[in-house]
C-alpha positions in Angstrom: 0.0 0.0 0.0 1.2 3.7 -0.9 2.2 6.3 1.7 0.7 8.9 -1.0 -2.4 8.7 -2.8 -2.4 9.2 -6.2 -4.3 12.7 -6.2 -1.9 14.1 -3.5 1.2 13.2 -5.4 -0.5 14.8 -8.3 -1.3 17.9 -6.7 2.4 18.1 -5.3 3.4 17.7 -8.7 1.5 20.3 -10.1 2.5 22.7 -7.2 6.7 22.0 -8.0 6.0 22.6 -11.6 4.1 26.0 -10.9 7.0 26.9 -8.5 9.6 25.7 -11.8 7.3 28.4 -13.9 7.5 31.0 -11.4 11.6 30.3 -10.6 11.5 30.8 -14.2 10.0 33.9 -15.2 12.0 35.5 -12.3 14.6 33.9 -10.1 14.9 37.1 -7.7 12.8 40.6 -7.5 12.9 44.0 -5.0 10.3 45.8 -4.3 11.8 49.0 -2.0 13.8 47.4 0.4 12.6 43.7 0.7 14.3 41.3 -1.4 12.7 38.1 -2.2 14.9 35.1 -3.9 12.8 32.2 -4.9 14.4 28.6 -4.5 16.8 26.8 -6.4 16.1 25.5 -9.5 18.1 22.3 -9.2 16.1 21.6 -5.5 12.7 22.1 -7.4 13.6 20.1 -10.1 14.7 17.3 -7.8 11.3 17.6 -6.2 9.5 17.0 -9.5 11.5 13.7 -9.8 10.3 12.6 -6.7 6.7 13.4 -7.1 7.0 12.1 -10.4 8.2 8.8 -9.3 5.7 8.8 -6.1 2.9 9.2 -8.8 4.1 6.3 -11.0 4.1 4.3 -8.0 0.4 5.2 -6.9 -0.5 4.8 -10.1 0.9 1.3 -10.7 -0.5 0.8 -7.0 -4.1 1.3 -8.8 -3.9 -0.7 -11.7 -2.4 -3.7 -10.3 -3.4 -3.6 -7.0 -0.6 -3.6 -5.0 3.6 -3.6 -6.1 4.8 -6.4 -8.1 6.2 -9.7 -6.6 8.2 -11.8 -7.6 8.3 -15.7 -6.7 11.8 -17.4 -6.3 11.5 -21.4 -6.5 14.4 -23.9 -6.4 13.3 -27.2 -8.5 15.0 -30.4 -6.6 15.0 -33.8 -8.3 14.4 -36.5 -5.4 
């Protein structure tokens, strides 16, 4: 069973690839004499791997109903 359900990882998603945009369009800005810097690029985009990955795994969760598994047998000729 996933930690994360497949909406939340898609909603965390979505917000790391809005923060991307907005890193984009303007890493730093001033307004007087307050100084914002927005994150690090590298950081966000290391975030959107992990969402991305947490999503493939709720999704797979859904279809197949659980992670795959895998049987190891030893044949022995008595």
């Amino acid at each position: 069973m996933a930690i994360f359900t497949k909406e939340l990882c898609q909603q965390k998603l979505n917000t790391w690839l809005a923060a991307e945009e907005s890193v984009a369009t303007g890493q730093s800005y001033q307004i007087g004499t307050r100084m914002l810097t927005r994150a690090n690029l590298k950081e966000i985009r290391e975030e959107m791997e992990y969402w991305g990955k947490k999503l493939a795994e709720a999704e797979a969760e859904e279809k197949a109903g659980g992670r795959n598994r895998l049987f190891h047998f030893c044949p022995r000729d008595v």
